[in-house]
C-alpha positions, 0 to 999 in steps of 0.5 A: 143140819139140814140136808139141802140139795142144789139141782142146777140146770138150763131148763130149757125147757123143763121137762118131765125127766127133770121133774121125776129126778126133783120129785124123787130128790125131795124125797131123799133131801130136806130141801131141793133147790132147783136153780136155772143157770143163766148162761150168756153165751148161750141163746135160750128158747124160753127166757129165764124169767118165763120158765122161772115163772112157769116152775115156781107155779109148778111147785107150790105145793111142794114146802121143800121145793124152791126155784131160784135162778144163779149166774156164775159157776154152779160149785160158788152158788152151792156154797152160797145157799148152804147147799151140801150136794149137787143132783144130778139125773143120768139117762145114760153113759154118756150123761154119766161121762159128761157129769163125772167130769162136772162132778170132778170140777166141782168138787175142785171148786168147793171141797164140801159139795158131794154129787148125788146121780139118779138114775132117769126113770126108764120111760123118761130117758129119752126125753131131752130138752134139745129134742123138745125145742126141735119137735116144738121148732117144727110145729110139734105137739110137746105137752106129753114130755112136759110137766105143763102145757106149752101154751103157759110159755109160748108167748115167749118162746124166741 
């Protein structure tokens, strides 16, 4: 059976720690399926189909690496594409509270779904998407904590 890891996310944006935790995954799974969740109630940064965009580009090379985006809870869409485990990245112990309970939900929700953590990388831990979208909001340089350059989405940052 081939192993497939979903690696659920807002992505917004993309950053070099999410990167690092595919990157690794991929090592660990048949497949990684790196999908951004769109969530209505919140006002993103980068629209969906922008960074859908940008992260498809980033990974054509990589054969076990796909980008999908879902709407709707994250366990139903595990199920839906097949997937056996949820990756998840962990910069510290409040990630790991926070995703303990996520993990706990989901496994509620469908009974076949085993969470896998990472550890982030050291030299990656700091590194959050809200923290990005406030150095970019305020004139800030960001391409270092990214794995593109920030100029491909620009455009349609809001």
């Amino acid at each position: 059976m081939k192993r497939i890891a979903l690696f659920p996310g807002s992505f917004d944006p993309f950053t070099n720690g999410h990167y690092d935790v595919v990157m690794r995954g991929s090592n660990l799974f048949d497949e990684v399926v790196v999908a951004i969740g769109n969530n209505s109630s919140k006002q993103r940064y980068i629209p969906v189909d922008r960074m859908f965009e940008v992260m498809t580009r980033l990974f054509e090379g990589q054969p076990n690496i796909r980008v999908t985006t879902f709407k709707g809870l994250t366990a139903e869409y595990a199920r839906e594409i097949g997937a056996q485990f949820l990756l998840r990245g962990l910069r510290n112990t409040t990630d790991f509270e926070y995703e303990n309970t996520i993990a706990q939900a989901n496994r509620h929700v469908n009974h076949d779904l085993e969470s896998v953590f990472l550890i982030t990388s050291p030299h990656l831990a700091a590194i959050s998407s809200s923290i990005i979208r406030e150095i970019h909001r305020f004139g800030g340089n960001v391409d270092e904590f990214i794995p593109f350059r920030f100029s491909e989405i620009a455009d349609s940052v809001g």
